[in-house]
C-alpha positions in Angstrom: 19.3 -13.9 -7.1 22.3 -15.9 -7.2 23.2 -19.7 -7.3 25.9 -21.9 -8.2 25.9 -24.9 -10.7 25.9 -26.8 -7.3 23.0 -25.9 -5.6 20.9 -25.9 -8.9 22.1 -29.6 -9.4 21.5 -30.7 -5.5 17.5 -29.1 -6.6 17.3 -31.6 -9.5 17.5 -31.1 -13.1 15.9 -27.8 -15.2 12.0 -29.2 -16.3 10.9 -25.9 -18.1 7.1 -27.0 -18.4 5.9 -25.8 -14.9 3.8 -29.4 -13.7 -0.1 -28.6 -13.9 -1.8 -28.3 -10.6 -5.1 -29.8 -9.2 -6.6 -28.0 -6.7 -9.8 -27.8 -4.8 -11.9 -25.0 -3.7 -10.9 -24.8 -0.1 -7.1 -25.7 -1.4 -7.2 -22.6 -3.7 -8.3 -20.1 -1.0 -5.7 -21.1 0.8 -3.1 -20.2 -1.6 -5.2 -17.5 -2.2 -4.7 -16.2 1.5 -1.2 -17.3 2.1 0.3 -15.2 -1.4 -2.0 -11.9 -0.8 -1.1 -8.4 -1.6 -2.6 -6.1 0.9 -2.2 -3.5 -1.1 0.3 -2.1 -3.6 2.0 0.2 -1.9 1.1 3.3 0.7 -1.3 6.6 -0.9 1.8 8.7 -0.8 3.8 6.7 -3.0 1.6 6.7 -5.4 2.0 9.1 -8.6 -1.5 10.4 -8.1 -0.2 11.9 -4.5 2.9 12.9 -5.9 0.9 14.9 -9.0 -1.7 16.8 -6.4 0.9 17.5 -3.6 2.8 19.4 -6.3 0.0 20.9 -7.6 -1.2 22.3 -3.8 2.1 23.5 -3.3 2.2 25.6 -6.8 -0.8 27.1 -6.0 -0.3 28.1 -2.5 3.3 29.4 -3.3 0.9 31.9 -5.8 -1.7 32.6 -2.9 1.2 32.8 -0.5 3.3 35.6 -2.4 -0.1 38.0 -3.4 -1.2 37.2 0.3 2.0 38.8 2.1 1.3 42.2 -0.6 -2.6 42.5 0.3 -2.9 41.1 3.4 -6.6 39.6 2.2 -7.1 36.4 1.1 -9.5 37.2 -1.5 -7.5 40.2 -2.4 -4.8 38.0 -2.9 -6.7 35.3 -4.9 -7.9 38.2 -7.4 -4.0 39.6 -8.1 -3.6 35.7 -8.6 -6.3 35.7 -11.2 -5.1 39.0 -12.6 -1.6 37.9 -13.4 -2.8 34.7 -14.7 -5.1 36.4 -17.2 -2.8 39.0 -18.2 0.3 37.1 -19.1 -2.3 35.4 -21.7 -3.7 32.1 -22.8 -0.7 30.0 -22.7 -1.6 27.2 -19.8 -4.0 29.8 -18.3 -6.8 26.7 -18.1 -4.7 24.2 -16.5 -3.3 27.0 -13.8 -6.9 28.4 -12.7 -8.2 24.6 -12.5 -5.3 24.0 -10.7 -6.1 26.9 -8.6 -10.0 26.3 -8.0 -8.8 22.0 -7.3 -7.3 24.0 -4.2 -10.2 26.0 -3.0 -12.0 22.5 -3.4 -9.9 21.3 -1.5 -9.8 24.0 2.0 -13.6 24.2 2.0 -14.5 20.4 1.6 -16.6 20.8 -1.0 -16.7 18.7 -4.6 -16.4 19.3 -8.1 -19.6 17.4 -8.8 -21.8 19.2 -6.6 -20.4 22.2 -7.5 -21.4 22.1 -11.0 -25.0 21.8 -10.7 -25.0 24.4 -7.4 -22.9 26.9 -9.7 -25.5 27.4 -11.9 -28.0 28.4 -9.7 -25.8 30.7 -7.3 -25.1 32.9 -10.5 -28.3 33.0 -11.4 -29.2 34.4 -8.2 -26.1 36.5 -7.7 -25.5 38.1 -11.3 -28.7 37.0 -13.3 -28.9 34.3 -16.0 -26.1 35.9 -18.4 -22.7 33.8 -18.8 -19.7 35.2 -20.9 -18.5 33.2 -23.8 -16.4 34.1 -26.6 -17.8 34.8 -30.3 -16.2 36.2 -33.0 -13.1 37.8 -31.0 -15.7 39.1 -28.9 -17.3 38.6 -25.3 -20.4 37.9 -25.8 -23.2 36.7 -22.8 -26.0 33.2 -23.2 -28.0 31.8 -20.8 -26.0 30.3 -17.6 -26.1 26.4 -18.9 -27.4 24.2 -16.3 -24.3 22.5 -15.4 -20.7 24.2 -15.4 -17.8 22.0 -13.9 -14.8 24.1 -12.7 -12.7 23.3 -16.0 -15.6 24.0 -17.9 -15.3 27.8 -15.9 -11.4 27.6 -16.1 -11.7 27.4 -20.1 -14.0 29.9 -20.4 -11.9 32.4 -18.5 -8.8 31.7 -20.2 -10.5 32.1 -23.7 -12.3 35.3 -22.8 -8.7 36.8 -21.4 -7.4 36.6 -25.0 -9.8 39.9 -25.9 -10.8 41.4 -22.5 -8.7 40.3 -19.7 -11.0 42.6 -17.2 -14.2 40.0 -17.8 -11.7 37.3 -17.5 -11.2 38.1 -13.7 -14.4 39.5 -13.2 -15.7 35.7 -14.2 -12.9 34.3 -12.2 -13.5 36.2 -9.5 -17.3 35.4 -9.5 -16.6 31.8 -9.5 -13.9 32.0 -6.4 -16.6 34.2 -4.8 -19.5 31.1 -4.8 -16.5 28.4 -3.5 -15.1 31.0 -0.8 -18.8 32.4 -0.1 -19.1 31.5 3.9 -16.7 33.4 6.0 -15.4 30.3 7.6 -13.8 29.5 4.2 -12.1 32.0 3.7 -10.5 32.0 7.5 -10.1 28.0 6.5 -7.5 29.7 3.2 -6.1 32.3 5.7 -5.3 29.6 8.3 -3.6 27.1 5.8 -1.4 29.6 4.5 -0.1 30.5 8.1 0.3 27.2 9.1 1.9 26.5 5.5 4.5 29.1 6.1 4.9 28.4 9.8 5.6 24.7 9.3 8.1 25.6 6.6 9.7 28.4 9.0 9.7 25.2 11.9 11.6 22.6 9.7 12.0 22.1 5.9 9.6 20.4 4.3 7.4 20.8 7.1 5.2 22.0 4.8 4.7 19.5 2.9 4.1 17.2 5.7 1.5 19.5 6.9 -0.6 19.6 3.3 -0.3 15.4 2.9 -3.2 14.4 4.7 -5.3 16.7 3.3 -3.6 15.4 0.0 -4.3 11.8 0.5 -7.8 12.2 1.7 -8.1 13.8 -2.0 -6.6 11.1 -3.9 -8.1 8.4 -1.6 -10.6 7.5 -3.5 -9.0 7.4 -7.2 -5.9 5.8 -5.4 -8.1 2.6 -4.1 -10.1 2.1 -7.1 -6.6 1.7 -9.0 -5.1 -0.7 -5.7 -2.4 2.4 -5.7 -0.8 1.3 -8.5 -2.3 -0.6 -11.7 -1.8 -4.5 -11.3 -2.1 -4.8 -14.8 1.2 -2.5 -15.2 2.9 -5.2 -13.2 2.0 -7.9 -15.6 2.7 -6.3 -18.7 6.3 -5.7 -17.2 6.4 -9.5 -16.7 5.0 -10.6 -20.2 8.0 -8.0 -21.3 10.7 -10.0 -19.2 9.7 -12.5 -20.6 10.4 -11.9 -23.9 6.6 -10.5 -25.5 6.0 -7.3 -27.0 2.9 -4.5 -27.1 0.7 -5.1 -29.5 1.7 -8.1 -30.7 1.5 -10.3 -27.7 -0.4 -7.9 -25.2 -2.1 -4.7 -24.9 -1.0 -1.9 -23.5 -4.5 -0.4 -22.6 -8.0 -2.4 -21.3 -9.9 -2.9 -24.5 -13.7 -4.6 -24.7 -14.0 -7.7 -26.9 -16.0 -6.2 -30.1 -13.3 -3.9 -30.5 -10.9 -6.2 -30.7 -12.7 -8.9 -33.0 -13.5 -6.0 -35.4 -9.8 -4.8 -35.8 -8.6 -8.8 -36.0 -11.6 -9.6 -38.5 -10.3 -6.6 -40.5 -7.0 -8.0 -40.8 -8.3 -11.7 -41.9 -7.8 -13.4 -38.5 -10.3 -16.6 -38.9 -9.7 -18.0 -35.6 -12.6 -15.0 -34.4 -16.2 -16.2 -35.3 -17.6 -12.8 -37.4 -21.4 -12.6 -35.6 -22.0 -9.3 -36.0 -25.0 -9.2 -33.5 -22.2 -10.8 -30.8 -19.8 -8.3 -32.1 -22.1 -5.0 -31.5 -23.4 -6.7 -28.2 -19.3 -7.1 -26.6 -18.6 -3.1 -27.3 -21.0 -2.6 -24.5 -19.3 -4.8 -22.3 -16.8 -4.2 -19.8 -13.3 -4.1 -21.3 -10.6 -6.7 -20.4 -7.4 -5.7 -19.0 -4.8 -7.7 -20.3 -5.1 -10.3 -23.4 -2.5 -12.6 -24.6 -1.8 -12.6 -27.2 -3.6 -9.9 -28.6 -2.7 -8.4 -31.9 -1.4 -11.4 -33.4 -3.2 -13.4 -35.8 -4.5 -16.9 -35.9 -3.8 -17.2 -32.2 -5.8 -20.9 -30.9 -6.2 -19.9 -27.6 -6.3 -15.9 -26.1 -6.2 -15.5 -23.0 -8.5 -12.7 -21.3 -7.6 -11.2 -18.1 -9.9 -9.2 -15.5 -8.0 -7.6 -13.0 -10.3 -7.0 -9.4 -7.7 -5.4 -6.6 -9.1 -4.4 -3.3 -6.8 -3.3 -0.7 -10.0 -2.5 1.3 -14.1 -2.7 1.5 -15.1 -1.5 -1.6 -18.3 -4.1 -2.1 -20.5 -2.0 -3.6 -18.2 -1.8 -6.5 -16.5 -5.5 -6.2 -20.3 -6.7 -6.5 -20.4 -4.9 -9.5 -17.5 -5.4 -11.6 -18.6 -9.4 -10.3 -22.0 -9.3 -12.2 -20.0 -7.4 -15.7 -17.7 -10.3 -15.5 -20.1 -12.4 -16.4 -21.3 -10.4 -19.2 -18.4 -9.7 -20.8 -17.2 -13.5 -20.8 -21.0 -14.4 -22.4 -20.1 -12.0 -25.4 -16.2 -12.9 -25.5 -17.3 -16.1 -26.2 -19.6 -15.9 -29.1 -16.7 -13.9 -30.7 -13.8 -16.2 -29.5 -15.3 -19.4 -29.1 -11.7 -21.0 -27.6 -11.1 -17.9 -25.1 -9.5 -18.7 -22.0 -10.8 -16.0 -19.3 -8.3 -15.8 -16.3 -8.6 -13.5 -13.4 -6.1 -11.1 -11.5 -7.4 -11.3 -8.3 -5.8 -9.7 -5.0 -5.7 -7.6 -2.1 -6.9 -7.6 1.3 -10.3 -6.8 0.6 -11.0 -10.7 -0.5 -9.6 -11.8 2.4 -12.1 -9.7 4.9 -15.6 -8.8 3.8 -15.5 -9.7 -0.1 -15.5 -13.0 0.3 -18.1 -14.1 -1.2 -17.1 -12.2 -4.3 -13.8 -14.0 -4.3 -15.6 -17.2 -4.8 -17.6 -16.4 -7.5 -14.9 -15.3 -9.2 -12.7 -17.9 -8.7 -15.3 -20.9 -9.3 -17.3 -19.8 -12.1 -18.0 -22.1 -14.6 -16.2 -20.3 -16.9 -13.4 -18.8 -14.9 -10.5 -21.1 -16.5 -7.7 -19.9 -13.7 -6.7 -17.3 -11.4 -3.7 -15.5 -10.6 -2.0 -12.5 -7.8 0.7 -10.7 -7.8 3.0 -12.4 -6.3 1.9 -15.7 -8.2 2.6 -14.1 -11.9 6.2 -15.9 -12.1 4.4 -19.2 -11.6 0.8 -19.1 -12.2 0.5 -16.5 -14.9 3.8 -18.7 -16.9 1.6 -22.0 -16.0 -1.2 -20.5 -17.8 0.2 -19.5 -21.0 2.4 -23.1 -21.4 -0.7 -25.1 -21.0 -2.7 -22.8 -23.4 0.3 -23.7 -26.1 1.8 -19.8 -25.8 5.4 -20.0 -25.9 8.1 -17.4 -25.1 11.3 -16.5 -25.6 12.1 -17.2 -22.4 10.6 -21.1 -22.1 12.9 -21.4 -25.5 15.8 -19.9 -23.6 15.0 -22.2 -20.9 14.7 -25.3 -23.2 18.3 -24.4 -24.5 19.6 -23.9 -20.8 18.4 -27.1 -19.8 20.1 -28.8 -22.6 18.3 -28.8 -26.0 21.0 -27.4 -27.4 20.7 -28.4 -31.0 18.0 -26.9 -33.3 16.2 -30.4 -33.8 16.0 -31.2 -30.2 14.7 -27.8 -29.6 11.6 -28.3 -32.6 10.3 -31.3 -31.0 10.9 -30.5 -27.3 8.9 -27.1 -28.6 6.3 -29.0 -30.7 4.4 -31.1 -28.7 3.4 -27.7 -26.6 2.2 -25.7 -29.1 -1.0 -26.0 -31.5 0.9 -26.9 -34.1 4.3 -27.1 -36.0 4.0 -23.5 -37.7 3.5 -22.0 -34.2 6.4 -24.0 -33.1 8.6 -22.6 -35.5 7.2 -19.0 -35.3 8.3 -19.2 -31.2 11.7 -20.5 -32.0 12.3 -17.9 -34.3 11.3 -14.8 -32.5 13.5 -16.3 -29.4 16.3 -16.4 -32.3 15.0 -12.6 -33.9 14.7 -11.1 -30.3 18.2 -12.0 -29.1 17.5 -15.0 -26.5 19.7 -17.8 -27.9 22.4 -17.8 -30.6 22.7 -20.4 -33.4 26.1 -21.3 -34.6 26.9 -22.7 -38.1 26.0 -26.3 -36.8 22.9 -25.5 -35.4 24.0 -25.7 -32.2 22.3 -23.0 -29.5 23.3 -20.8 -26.7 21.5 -18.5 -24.6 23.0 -14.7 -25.4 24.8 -13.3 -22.9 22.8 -10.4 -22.0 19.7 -12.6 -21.3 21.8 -14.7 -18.9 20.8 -13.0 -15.9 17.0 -13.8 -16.1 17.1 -17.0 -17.7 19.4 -18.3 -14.3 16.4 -16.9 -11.8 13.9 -18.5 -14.1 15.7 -21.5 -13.8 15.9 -21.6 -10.1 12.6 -20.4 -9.9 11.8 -24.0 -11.8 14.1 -26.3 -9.6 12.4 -25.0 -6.5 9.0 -26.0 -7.8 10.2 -29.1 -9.1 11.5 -30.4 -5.5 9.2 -28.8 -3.9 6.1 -30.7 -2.4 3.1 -30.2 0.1 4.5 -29.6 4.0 3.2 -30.1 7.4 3.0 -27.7 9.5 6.3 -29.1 11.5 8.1 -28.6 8.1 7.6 -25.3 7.5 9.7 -23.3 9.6 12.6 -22.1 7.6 11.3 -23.6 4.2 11.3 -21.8 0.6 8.1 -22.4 -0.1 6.5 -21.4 -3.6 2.6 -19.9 -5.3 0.9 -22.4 -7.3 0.6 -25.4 -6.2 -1.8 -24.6 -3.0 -0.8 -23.4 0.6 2.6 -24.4 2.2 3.9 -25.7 -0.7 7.8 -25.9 -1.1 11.3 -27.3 -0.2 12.1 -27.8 3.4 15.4 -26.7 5.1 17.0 -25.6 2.2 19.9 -24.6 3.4 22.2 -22.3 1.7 19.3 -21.4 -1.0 18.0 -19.6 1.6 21.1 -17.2 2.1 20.3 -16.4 -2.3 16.5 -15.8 -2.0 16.1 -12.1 -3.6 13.7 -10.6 -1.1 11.9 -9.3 -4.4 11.5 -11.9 -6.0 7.4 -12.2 -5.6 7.5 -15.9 -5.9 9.6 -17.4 -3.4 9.2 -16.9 0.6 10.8 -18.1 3.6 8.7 -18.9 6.1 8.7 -18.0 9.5 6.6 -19.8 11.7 6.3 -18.6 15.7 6.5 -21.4 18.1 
């Protein structure tokens, strides 16, 4: 995003401390609806659609090459099996899961039904004997009551390592209960035509052929995750901006007993030890994102819940709504000065979960909220108010003219808890490699941090010249997250030309006559 000296100046000067908003309820969904992410990105660009689409091609590639030898689909599937066994052990799990996640997938049936209809179907069909291994040796039990297809895929691969003939006659057995109705197997036999045929037609028809059926699979794990996981995209802000894992944030969700025990057992004595409280928060749900979160003696950590929605999913919204409140009642015995902020966002909240929407953004004890696009403002806003400094506010502070060591302690000061944790933030700006000191302690911002400490900056002079505009003002105005609705700098004039179109933060808006 690039500006001259010019157009920064013509914005006013460089404030750093983002100004502290006050808004009301109705003020606060409007921002709300104005900044939403509908979703984060389509099903097929997701990793999860990526990972299975590769997967269905492997296998059918297998199918595919036995099929045009037998000309039978089950024949086929058994030389599968059979060469799968016989070359041994080595990834023979993951390839016959891989394998029966297919046949799943042409007959419409599901893994979790499966395993309790399994049980019974062998019963019926072979008697109530299932091969395990023991002792280098095959050896039968009673079928168990439930047997999920890796469960099955395990036990074949084991058993092939000392008779690769009850391998695939297992194998076989199991294919046998998914493919039992002759319209399943013509369903196999069709798919692999039409496979080939759309490859024959154009390349990579095939693959275009197989992605519905792909993203109907993944649909589900895909939209409980928003696509992609918004707590990634914060983490890789915190890390632009200077913090480190596990220091400042963690890298996985962690529930607050777990984290109280492990910073009791380092000394921390900012978390109250209530070991009742402390049992009572491992049972809670987990937080996504706390900062700062290793580090000791911290005043204030804040404790983020991410909810993303891109569609109607109230049934589990409602219910991640009532753990929220949960969760926070424990936190808080344990960290009596804990901050809970949620990450709240996509299109969901703006349709039929409403309601949950408001309760999480105006519980009592719901201290702020942020989206995705807001992070650069809202998420910053949040950690200078709570006294969390870093590197890049000290960078910013240098930038804007604190350019002597002393100016920079008590411009720091004042915003953090105390002198020590002022210090401790100049110093890890200086250890990380954000500002120089020469041998007058006078400060620069390094070179190589240039770059984001300029769109910072602009980021900043926009919101400081930027105010509330009517409706008449808004066409063609850079307007900003924050600070409610339609809030911004109108005709900006050249800035407009530099607006990075991915930079989350700042907008043009369009309005239609």
């Amino acid at each position: 995003m690039a500006i001259d000296s010019c157009q920064l100046h013509e914005l006013g000067s460089l404030t750093v401390w983002l100004p502290e908003a006050s808004l009301q309820p109705a003020e606060m969904i409007a921002e709300f609806d104005q900044w939403v992410t509908p979703s984060l990105g389509e099903i097929r660009s997701t990793d999860k659609f990526a990972e299975q689409m590769n997967l269905l091609e492997g296998v059918l590639a297998l199918i595919a090459q036995a099929h045009t030898q037998t000309g039978d689909v089950l024949a086929a599937l058994e030389r599968v099996v059979g060469d799968i066994v016989t070359n041994g052990a080595v990834g023979a799990a993951q390839t016959l899961n891989d394998l029966f996640s297919v046949l799943f997938l042409v007959t419409a049936k599901s893994d979790n039904a499966a395993k309790c209809q399994y049980p019974i179907w062998r019963r019926r069909s072979v008697g109530d004997v299932y091969p395990v291994v023991r002792q280098r040796a095959v050896s039968l039990k009673p079928v168990p009551n439930t047997l999920k297809s890796e469960d099955v895929a395990r036990t074949v691969a084991a058993i092939a390592t000392v008779d690769a003939r009850a391998a695939s006659h297992l194998a076989s057995s199991y294919m046998g209960f998914l493919l039992a109705d002759d319209e399943d197997r013509a369903q196999l036999d069709i798919l692999l035509h039409a496979h080939r045929g759309a490859e024959a037609y154009k390349t990579g028809g095939g693959r275009k052929l197989l992605s519905p059926l792909v993203a109907f699979q993944v649909r589900g794990s895909v939209a409980a995750s928003g696509g992609h996981e918004p707590e990634a995209i914060v983490r890789n802000y915190l890390d632009e901006w200077g913090f480190h894992s596990p220091e400042h944030f963690n890298t996985a969700d962690v529930v607050a007993g777990t984290l109280a025990t492990s910073l009791i057992g380092r000394g921390d004595r900012t978390v109250t030890y209530a070991p009742d409280a402390i049992q009572a928060a491992m049972k809670t749900r987990a937080f996504d994102v706390v900062v700062p979160y290793q580090a000791l003696e911290a005043p204030t950590r804040i404790l983020v819940q991410s909810q993303f929605y891109a569609g109607d999913s109230g049934s589990v919204s409602h219910k991640n709504v009532d753990q929220a409140r949960g969760a926070r009642a424990s936190a808080l015995e344990i960290f009596p000065t804990a901050r809970f902020v949620e990450l709240v966002d996509g299109a969901g909240y703006c349709a039929s979960l409403r309601k949950d929407l408001q309760h999480l953004l105006f519980a009592s004890d719901t201290y702020d909220f942020f989206q995705i696009r807001s992070i650069p403002v809202r998420l910053r806003r949040i950690l200078q108010v709570s006294g969390i400094v870093t590197p890049l506010e000290v960078a910013l502070l240098v930038e804007a003219g604190d350019s002597e060591l002393a100016a920079l302690r008590a411009t720091v000061r004042p915003r953090t808890p105390s002198d020590e944790h002022a210090e401790s933030a100049i110093q890890f700006a200086i250890d990380e490699g954000w500002i120089d000191v020469s041998s007058a302690d006078r400060l620069s911002v390094v070179q190589r941090r240039q770059h984001v400490v300029a769109k910072y900056a602009q980021l900043d002079r926009v919101i400081a010249a930027a105010r509330p505009l009517g409706r008449q003002e808004l066409s063609g105005a850079l307007i900003v997250p924050g600070y409610g609705a339609n809030f911004g700098v109108p005709n900006p004039g050249t800035l407009v030309d530099d607006v990075d179109e991915d930079w989350f933060a700042l907008e043009v808006v369009e309005v239609l006559p």
